[in-house]
N, C-alpha and C positions, 0 to 999 in steps of 0.2 A: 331224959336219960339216954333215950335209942341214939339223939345227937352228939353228947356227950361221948358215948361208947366209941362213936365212928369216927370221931376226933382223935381217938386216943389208940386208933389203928391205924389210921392214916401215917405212914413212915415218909423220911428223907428220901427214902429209896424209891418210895413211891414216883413223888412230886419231880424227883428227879429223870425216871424214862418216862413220865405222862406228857414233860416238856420237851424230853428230845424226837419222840412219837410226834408229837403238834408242829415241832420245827421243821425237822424231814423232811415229816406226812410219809414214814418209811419206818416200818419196824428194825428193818437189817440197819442203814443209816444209823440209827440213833443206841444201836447197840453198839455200832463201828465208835461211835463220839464216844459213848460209855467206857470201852474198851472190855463187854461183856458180852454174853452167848443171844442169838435172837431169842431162842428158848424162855431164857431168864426175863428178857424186856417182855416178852409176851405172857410172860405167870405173874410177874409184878402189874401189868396194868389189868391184867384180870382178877390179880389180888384185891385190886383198887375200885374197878368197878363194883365187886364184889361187896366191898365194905361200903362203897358210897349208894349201890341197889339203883345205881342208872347206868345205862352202857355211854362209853366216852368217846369212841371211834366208830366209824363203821369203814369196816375193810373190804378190799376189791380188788380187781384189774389196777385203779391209781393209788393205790397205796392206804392208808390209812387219814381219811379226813375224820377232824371232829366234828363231836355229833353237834346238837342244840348244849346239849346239859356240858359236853366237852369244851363250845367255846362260854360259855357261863364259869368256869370252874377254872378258867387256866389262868386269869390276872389274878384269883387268890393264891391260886398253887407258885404263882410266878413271885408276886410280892413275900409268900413266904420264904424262901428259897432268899430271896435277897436279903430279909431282914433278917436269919441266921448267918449269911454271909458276912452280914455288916455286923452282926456281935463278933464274929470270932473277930472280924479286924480289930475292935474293940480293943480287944485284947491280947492285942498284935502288940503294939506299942512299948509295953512296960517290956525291960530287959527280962528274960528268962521266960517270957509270957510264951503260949503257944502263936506258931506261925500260921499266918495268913495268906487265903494268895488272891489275888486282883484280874481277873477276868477282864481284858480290852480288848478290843478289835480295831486295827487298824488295815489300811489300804498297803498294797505292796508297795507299790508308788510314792506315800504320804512322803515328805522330804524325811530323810533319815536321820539329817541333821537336830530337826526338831525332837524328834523322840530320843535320840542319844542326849542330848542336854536333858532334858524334862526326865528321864530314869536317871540320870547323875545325881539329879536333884531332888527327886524321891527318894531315890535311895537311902543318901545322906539325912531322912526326916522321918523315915517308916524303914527301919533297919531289919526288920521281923517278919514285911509283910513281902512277898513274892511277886513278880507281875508274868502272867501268863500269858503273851501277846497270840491272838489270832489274825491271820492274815487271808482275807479272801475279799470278793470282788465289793462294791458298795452294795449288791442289794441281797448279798445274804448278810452281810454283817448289819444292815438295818433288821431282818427275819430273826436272828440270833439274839438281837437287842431286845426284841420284841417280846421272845420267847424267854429273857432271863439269864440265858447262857452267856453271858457280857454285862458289865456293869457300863461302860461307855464305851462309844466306837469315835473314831478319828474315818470321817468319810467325806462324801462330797453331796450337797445338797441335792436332794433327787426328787421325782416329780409328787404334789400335792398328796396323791393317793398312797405313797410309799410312807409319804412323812405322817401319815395319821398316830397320833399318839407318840412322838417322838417331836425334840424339839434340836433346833438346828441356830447354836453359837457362831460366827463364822470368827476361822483363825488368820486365815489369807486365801487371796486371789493365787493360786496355782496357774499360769502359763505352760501352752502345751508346748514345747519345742522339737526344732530335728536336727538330728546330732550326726555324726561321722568320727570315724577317727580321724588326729592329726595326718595331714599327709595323704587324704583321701581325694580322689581323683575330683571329684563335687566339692571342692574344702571350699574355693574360690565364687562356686556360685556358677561353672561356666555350663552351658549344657543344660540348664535347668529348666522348667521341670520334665524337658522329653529325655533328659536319660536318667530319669529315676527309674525306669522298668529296666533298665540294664543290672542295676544292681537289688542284694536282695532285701526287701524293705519290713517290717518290722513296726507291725501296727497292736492298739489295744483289743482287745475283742470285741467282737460285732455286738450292740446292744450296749455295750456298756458308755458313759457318758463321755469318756472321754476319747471312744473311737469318735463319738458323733463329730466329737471337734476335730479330731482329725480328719474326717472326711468334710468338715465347711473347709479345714485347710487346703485340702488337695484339692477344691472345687474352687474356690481363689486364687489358686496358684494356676490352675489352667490346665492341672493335670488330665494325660488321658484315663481312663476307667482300669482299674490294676485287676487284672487276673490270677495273677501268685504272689502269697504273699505270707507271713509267718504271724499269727497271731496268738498274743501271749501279753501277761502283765508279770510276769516275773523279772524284777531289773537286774538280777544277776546272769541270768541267760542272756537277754537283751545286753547287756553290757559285752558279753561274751562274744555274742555274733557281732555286735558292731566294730570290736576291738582287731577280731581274728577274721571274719567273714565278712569286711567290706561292708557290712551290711548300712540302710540309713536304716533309723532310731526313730519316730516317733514316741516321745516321752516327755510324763510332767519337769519341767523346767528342774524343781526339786530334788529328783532321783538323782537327778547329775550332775550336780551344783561341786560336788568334789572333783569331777574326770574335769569338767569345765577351768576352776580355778585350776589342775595342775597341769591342766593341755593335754590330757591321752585326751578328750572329744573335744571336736570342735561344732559350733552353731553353724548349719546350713543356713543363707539370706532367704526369705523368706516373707511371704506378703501379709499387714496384718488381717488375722478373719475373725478374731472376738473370740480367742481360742482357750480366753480364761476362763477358769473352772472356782466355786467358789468350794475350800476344804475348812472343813471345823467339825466342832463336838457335838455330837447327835447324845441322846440322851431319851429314857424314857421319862412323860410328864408326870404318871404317877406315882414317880417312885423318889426318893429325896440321894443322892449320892452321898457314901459312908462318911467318916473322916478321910479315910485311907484315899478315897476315892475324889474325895473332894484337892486332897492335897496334890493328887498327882493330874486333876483338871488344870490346880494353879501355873503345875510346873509346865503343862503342857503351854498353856499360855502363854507364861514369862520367854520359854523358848520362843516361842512362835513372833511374839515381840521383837526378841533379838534377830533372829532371822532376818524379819523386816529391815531391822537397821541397817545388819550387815549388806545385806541385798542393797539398800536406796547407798551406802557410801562403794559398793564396787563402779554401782551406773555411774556415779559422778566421779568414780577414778578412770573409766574407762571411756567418758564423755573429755575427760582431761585431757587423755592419750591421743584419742583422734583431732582436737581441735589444737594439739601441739602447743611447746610456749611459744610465746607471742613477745615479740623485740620493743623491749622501752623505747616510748617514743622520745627523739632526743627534743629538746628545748628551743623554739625559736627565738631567734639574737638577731639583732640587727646586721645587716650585710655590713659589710667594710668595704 
């Protein structure tokens, strides 16, 4: 009965800041995500301890870690949260039904191209249901995943320890390339790599997997050790500084697959260092994705498919281009 009772106190509201407290590990945080008072995050999980008669956090100097009985309790409080999630998609679907919305997380970088097809064609198939994209670095979007706050993420495979409890589709091999604007004094290659400190360069942040590649690159290319330098994953600013400020680009091949085809960036020459990156669908393993969720897996894929194509018919248009046509050979005739 005392089981029962506590079942039937335990709120949404609950389950909802005990997950964003565990994500954080910050009371203030997870009220910021809430868009509510710390106050309230703090009377809700003491509500909660209260009704379940174990403590779930212990608070400090670093914030709020869970306790024993807090990490025992969060894949229930997690999978519940999602299997409410996944009814209302439910009954997303039928006209007039109520609306749903789709928690994903994707990388700022991920090619754009793939997600703008893959929402066109969700769209057209779950008319009802909403997609709320999140956009932050890979390893909080895996923390996010973890914690429930995302139904899937679009990231890049990361190391063994991260991936616990998550499992990793791959959609393509992402290339890191370096960009310039048309017209830029490096367009040609000349000068390279001792006057890359001349201009201002524009790399991923430190830690994250895709600086790392860019640092095998600049250690292949022979570069000297950079002292200034602009570090950021945002491709609109990034686009912004390379367009107007000269700047070189460090960026997934993807992000710029449009400035590329229309010629504002151009490809710096460049040595190869193995600077591919592998990006696909992370996923938690206990938990099954909705319909809504699943449908818009598919669409992610079919893009990502297409992509491929498009990509493997520019190389061989552009394999076309530099190898020129080539003069029919004429016919040998006997002399006269």
């Amino acid at each position: 009965m005392q089981h029962r009772l506590a079942d039937a106190r335990v709120k949404f509201r609950h389950l909802q800041c005990f997950l964003a407290v565990a994500q954080f590990g910050s009371v203030q945080q997870a009220a910021e995500s809430l868009s509510i008072t710390q106050p309230a995050v703090s009377k809700t999980i003491a509500e909660l301890e209260s009704v379940l008669g174990v403590r779930l956090f212990e608070r400090g100097r670093h914030g709020a870690v869970p306790t024993r009985e807090g990490h025992l309790f969060m894949p229930h409080a997690s999978a519940c949260v999602s299997a409410l999630r996944q009814g209302v998609e439910l009954l997303a679907r039928g006209e007039g039904a109520v609306a749903a919305t789709l928690d994903v997380g994707v990388l700022p970088t991920v090619a754009t191209d793939v997600l703008s097809a893959a929402l066109r064609r969700f769209a057209g198939q779950w008319p009802r249901v909403s997609v709320r994209l999140l956009t932050a670095a890979n390893a909080e979007l895996l923390e996010r995943l973890k914690s429930g706050a995302i139904s899937v993420a679009i990231g890049r495979l990361a190391d063994p320890e991260r991936m616990v409890g998550l499992s990793f589709e791959l959609l393509y091999n992402e290339p890191l390339t370096v960009v310039v604007r048309a017209g830029h004094p490096l367009e040609q290659g000349g000068g390279l790599p001792a006057q890359l400190a001349q201009f201002p360069l524009v790399l991923p942040p430190f830690g994250t997997l895709i600086r790392q590649a860019a640092d095998s690159l600049l250690a292949a290319w022979g570069a000297q050790p950079l002292s200034v330098f602009v570090e950021m994953l945002s491709v609109s600013v990034g686009r912004s500084l390379a367009l107007e400020n000269d700047a070189v680009w460090f960026v997934p091949a993807g992000a710029v697959e449009y400035d590329l085809r229309q010629g504002a960036l151009v490809r710096l020459p460049m040595p190869p260092a193995g600077s591919e990156e592998p990006v696909g669908l992370i996923l938690r393993t206990d938990t099954q994705p909705s319909p809504a969720g699943r449908a818009l897996i598919d669409a992610v894929k079919r893009a990502a498919l297409e992509r491929e194509a498009r990509n493997a018919a520019d190389a061989a248009a552009a394999d076309s281009r530099r190898e020129g046509p080539t003069a029919p050979k004429r016919p040998r005739g006997r002399k006269r």
